[in-house]
N, C-alpha and C positions, 0 to 999 in steps of 0.2 A: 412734174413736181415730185410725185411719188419717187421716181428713178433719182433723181435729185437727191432726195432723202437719203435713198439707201446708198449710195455711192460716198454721202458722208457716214456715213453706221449710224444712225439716227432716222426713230423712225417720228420723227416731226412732221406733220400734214403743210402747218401752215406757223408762221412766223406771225408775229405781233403786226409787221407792216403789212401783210397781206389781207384780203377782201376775203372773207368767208361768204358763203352761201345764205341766207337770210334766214332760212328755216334751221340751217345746221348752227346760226349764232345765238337766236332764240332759244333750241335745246340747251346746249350749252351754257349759255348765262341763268338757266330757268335750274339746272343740277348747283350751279353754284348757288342761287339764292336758297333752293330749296336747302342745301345744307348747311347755310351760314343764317337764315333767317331768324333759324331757332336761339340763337345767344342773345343777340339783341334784345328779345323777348324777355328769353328766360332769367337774364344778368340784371336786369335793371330791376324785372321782378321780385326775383331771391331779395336783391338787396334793399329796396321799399319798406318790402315786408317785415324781413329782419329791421330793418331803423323804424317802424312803427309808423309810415305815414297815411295818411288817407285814402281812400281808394282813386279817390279824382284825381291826387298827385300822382299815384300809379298808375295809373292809366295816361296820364300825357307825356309822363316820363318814358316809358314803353313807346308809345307814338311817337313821341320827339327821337329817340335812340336808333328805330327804324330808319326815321326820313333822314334823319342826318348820315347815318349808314350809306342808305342810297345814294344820295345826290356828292360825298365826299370816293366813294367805290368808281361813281362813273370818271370823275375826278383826276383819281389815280391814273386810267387806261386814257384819258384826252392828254395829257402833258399838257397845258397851255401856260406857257412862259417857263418859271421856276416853280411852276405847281404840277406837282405829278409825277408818278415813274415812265408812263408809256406802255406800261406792263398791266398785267390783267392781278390786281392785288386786290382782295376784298377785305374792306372795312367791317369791323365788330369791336362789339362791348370787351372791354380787355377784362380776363380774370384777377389778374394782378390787385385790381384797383378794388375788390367786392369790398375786404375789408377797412383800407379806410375810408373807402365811401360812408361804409354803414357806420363807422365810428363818425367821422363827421356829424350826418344828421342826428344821430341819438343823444349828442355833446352841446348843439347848439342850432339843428335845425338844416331843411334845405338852401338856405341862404348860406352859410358855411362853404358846404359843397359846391355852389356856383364858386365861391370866391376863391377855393382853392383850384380848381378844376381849370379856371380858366389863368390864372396866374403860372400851373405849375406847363400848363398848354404854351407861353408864351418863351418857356425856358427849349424847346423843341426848334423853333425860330431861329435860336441862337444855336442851337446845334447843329442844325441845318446849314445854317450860311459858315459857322466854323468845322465843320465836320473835318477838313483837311488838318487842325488839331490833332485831332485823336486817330491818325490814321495809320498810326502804329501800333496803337491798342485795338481798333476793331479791326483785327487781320479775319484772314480765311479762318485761320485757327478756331478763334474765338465765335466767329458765326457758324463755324461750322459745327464746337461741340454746343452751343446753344440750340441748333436746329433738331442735335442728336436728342436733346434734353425733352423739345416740344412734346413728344410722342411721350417720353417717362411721366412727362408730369401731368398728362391729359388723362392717360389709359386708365387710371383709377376710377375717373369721371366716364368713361366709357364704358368700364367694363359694371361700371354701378349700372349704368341702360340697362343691361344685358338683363338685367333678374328683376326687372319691374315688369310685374305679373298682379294684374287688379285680383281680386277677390273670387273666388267660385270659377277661373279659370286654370284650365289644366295644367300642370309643371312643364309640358313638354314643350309648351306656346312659345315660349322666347327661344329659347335652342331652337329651336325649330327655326321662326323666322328669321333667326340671324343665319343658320346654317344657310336658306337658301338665298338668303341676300350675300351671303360674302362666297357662296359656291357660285352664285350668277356672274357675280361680276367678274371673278379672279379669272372663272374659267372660259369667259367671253376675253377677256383681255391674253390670256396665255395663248389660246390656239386663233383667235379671228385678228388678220393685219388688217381686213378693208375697212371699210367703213360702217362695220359692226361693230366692230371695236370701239366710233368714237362714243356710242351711247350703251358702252356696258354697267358704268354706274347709274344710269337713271333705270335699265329696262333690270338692273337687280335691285334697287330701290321697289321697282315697280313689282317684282314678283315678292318680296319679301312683303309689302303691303296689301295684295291679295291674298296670302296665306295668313294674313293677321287680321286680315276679315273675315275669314273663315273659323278660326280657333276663337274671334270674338274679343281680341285685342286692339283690333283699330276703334278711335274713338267717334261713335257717329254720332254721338246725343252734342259732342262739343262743337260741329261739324252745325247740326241743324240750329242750336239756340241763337250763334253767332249771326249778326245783320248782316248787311251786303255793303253798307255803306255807312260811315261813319269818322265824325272828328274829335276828339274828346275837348274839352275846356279846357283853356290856357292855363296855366298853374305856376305862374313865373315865381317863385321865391324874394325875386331881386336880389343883390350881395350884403353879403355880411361884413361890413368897413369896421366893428367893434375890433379886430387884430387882440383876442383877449387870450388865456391860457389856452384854451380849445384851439386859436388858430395855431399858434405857437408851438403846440404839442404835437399835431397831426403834419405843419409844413413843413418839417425834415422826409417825413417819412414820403408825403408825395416830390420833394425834387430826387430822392435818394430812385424813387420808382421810374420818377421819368426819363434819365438815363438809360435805365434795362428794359423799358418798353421800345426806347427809341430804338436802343440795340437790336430787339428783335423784330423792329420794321427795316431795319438794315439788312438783318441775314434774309428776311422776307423778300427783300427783291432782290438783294444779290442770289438768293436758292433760284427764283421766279428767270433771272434771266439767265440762269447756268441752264436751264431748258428750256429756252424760247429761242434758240437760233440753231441750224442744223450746221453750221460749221461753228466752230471754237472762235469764242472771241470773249475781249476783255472787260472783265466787270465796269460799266458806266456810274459812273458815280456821280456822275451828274442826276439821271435816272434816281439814285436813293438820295440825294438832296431833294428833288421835286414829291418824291413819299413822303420823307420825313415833315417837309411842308404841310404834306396835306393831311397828314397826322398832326401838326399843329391847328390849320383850321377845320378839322373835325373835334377835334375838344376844347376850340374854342368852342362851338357850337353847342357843344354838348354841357360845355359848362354854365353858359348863358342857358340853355334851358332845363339844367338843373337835374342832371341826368348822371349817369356812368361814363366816365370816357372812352376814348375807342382806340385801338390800335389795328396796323395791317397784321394780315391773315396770309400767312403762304401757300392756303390750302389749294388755290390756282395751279403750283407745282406741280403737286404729285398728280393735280387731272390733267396736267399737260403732257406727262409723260404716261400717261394711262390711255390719253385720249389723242394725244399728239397734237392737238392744236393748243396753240398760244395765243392767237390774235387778238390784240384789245378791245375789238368788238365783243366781245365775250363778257368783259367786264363792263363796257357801256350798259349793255344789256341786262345784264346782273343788277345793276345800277336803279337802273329804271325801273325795272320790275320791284325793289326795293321801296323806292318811292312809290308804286301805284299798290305795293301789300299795304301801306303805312295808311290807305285811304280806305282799305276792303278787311273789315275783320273776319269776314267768311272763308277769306281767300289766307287770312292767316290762320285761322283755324283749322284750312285742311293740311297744312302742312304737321301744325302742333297734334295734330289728331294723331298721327303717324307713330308709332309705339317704339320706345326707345330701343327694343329690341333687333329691331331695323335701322334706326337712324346708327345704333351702335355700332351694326355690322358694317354699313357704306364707311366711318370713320376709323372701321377696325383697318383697313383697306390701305385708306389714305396716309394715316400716320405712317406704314408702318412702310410707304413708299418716301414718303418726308424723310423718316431716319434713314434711308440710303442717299435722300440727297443732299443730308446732312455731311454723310460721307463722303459724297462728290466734292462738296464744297470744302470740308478738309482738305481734299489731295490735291485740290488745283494747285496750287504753289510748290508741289511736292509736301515730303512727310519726312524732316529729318526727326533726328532723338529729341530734342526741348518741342518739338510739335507735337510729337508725339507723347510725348509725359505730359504736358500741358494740357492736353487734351483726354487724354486717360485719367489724369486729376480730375478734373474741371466734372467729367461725364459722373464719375464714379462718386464724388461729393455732393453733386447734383441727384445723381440716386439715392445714396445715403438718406440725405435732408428729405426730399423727398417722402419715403417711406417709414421717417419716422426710427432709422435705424442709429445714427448720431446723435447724441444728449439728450434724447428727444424733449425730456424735464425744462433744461435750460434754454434749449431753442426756442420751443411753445411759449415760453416765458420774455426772452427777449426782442423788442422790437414790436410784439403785437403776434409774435407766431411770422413774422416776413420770412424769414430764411428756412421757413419748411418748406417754402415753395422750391421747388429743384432747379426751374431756369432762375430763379435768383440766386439762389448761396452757389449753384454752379457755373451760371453767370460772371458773379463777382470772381469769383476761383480763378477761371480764364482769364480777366480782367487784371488781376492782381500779380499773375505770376507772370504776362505776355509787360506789365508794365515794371516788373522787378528786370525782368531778361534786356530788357531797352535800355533802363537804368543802370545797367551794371555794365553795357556794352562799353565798348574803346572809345577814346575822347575823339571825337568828329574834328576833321580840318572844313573851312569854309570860305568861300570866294564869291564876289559877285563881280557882275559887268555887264556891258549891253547886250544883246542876244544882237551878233555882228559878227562875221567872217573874221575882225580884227580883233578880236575878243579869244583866237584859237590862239594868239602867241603866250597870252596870261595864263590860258586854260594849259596848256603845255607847262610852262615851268610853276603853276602849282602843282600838275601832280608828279611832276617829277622830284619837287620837295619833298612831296608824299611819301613817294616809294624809298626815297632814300632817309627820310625820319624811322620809318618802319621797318630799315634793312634788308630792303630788297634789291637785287642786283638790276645791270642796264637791259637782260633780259623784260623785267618785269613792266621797269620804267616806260618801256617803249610802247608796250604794250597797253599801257593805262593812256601814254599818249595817242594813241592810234583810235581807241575806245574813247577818249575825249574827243578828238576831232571829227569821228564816222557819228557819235552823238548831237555834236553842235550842229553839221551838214543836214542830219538826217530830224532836225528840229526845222533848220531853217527852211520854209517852203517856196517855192516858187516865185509864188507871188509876192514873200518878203519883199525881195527885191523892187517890185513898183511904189509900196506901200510904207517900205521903214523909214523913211524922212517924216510920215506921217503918223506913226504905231511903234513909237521905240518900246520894245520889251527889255525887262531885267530877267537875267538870268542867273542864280545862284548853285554855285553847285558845292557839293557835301560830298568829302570823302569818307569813310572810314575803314577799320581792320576788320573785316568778318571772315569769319571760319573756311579755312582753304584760298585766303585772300581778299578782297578787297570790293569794297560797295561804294560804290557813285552812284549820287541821286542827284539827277539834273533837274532845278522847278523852277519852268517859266510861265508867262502869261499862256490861258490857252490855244492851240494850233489850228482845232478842229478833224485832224485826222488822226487817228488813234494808232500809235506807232507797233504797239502791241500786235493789234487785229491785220495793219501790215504785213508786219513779220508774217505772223500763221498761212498768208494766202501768199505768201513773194512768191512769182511763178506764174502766175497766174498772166491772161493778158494784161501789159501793160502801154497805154499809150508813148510816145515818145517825149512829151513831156514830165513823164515820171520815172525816164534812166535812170537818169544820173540822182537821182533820189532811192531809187532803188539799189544804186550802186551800195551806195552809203548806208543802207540798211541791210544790205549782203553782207558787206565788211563787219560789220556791228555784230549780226548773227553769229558769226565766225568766230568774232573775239573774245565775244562773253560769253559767258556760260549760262545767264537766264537776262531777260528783258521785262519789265512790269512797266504799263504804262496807267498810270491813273489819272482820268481827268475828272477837273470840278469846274464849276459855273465859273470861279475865278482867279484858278491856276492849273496849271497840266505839272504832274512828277514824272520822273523816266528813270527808274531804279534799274541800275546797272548791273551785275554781279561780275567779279572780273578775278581768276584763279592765275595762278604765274605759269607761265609758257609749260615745266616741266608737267606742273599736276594739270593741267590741260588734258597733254599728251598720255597720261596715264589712265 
């Protein structure tokens, strides 16, 4: 496996479908709880407190946020049906949502908060199943400088850990335990490949926590008072059906959020599965339909009991590529243990115990592995000039807002303070300018017909319309026909043949003029093999039933100049790129 690995330049242990060792999925899912436990907690806390409620409703709000954590995280890693990525994604309290949460209840109470939480959960649903909408606006681009952003907009909150120092202890305690917590891990991760490697964040968690019991910063009094066992009282709110100023005033601002949350459970699995397979293959977007599901039934959950809602977490990434394993066991596990902290307040207190001086250093770590696979996830498509501005925009406005360096006066002021947050005003940036560049592209020609061998003569003289609307010679033309019919062949499978009297698909295909030539995007019902992930491995053994299919995806190769294949639950695209014979050859 290991030789496996390296023979693709990736040092990946294990893939998502493979069987980890039982002891080795336990550590693993036991580092991801341990580091994601604490928001669930601390999120639903801050924002109680700050709306003024009771201790009892804090307290089950906190236990409810937990369990539903758990049990939607295992969720994620099963895939069962249209629920789930497959992928090891963990579920938490989203920061986004602190402040209208806390405006909700302080406006009209926990009853409010159910009623928007789970309404604005239901808009997720419909993203999910339309996702193939918008799949021009959420490009690589755009997840990718949102993922760059994760890290700008945390590290404040991070580097505040860093200097939380109680009273009558010494200056040197936190520096200290961060130093040896982020020299552990880095320096176990740079020079150990075996299987040292996969537990360098928990054994430099572990050493920065022995040093912070020593200088007298780990917390043991919160450690002993805490029970072993415990459930708090149900604290249900029920909904608020009154729809009066208060709901009116706060429901823009959560549909306006749940787009950019959904967005960054998108770049979350698409980052998550850019290191989960040691040969290259093509984003599954079926995979982020089954997230973004389970991001809607996690805040249903969370709305019915009255709580914070939740979004996926990509912190899985950067420990995949730290630790090299991906496998969704990892996330079951995480899951679980999630659910059985939700029952043991002892067992969540010895994590809370843990001094932020350390938790800051293991997340100093991980971000700042995020922002590189922030960048991966940029270049996949390549990097021309509007990707690159768009992206250099998007990052550097998102910094700005961020730190308070742009209007700060009128930002703080508009919206509630929203767009100081960095992944959203640089969110929207990306959003706005990848949907200006769309808008302003050349007017698309379009055809449809049955996805049929008989279907290649129509498919021929549309685009030879094409090229000669557009002024292109019989060079060019030939060529876009040759790339239509190696396209149509290399859709249709095998088994069409016994099956299409029974299964007729639609086929529509979209030309247009794009820079150095011309874009086909073939979208028909889904195939099931990923023509993309094809391409990457052609060469490989092939049985004889997959020649002459293979033929047809040589030729293909050949004649364009990039291939994108995206599938969804309920249609598959095939984005062509097609340059004229001469700029080929150049």
């Amino acid at each position: 496996m290991t030789k496996h690995a390296s023979e693709r330049g990736t040092g990946l242990r294990y893939q998502p479908d493979e069987r980890l060792p039982p002891a080795l999925a336990i550590g693993l899912g036991a580092q991801l709880a341990m580091l994601i436990v604490a928001f669930p907690i601390l999120i639903p806390t801050a924002v109680m407190r700050a709306a003024g409620t009771t201790d009892a409703y804090l307290s089950w709000a906190v236990f409810a946020s937990v369990a539903v954590c758990g049990a939607t995280t295992a969720l994620q890693a099963v895939r069962y049906g249209r629920f789930g990525s497959g992928h090891v994604l963990m579920m938490s309290s989203s920061t986004a949502f602190i402040w209208p949460c806390i405006a909700a209840i302080e406006r009209s109470g926990p009853g409010l908060l159910v009623t928007l939480v789970v309404i604005s959960a239901l808009l997720q649903f419909v993203l999910s199943a339309r996702i193939v909408w918008f799949r021009r606006i959420l490009t690589p681009t755009v997840s990718g400088s949102l993922l760059m952003l994760l890290p700008v907009s945390a590290m404040p909150a991070v580097f505040g850990l860093l200097t939380e120092v109680p009273e009558g202890r010494p200056g040197y305690a936190a520096p200290l335990c961060t130093a040896v917590t982020v020299v552990a891990i880095a320096g176990i991760a740079l020079k150990s490949t075996g299987s040292l490697r996969l537990w360098a964040p928990v054994i430099g968690v572990l050493c920065g926590s022995v040093v912070a019991g020593i200088v007298g910063l780990y917390d043991v009094d919160r450690v002993l008072a805490a029970s072993w066992i415990g459930v708090p009282g149900v604290e249900w709110p029920g909904f608020d059906l009154e729809f009066g100023p208060a709901f009116w005033s706060l429901f823009p601002v959560f549909l306006l959020l749940t787009p950019i949350v959904t967005l960054r459970t998108i770049s979350s699995c698409v980052a998550v599965q850019s290191v989960s397979w040691r040969g290259r293959r093509a984003v599954d977007y079926r995979a982020v339909q089954g997230a973004v599901n389970v991001d809607g039934v996690s805040n249903v959950l969370c709305g019915l009991a009255g709580t914070v809602p939740n979004n996926s977490y990509s912190i899985a990434a950067p420990l995949a590529e730290l630790t090299g394993v991906a496998a969704r066991s990892i996330g079951i596990v995480a899951g679980a243990l999630f659910l059985i902290l939700a029952f043991l307040p002892k067992a969540l207190a010895v994590v809370l115990a843990m001094p932020g001086a350390v938790s800051g250093g293991f997340l100093i770590v991980l971000l700042a592995m995020l922002f590189l696979i922030g960048i991966k996830v940029l270049l996949q498509d390549g990097l021309d000039y509007r990707k690159g501005l768009i992206a250099g925009i998007a990052f550097w406005i998102g910094v700005g807002f961020q730190n308070e360096m742009i209007f700060p006066t009128q930002v703080s002021a508009f919206a509630g303070g929203l767009f100081a947050n960095g992944v959203i005003s640089g969110g929207l940036a990306a959003i706005m300018m990848t949907l200006f560049v769309e808008l302003t592209e050349s007017r698309r020609s379009r055809m449809e017909a049955e996805l049929d061998p008989a279907a290649l003569s129509k498919i021929r003289e549309f685009l030879r319309g094409f090229a000669s609307r557009h002024g292109w010679g019989d060079g060019m033309a030939d060529r876009l026909e040759a790339v239509g019919e190696e396209a149509l062949l290399s859709l249709l499978r095998p088994e069409d043949d016994e099956t299409l009297s029974h299964r007729r698909r639609r086929l529509r295909l979209v030309a247009a003029r794009a820079e150095g030539g011309a874009m086909l995007e073939f979208v028909v019902a889904p195939t099931g093999e990923n023509i993309e992930d094809r391409l990457a491995v052609l060469g490989d053994q092939a049985d004889e039933t997959s020649i002459e299919h293979d033929v047809s995806l040589r030729l293909l190769r050949h004649l364009a100049s990039s291939v994108r294949h995206q599938q969804y639950h309920d249609v598959d695209i095939v984005t062509v790129r097609v340059k004229p014979p001469a700029a080929a050859k150049a």
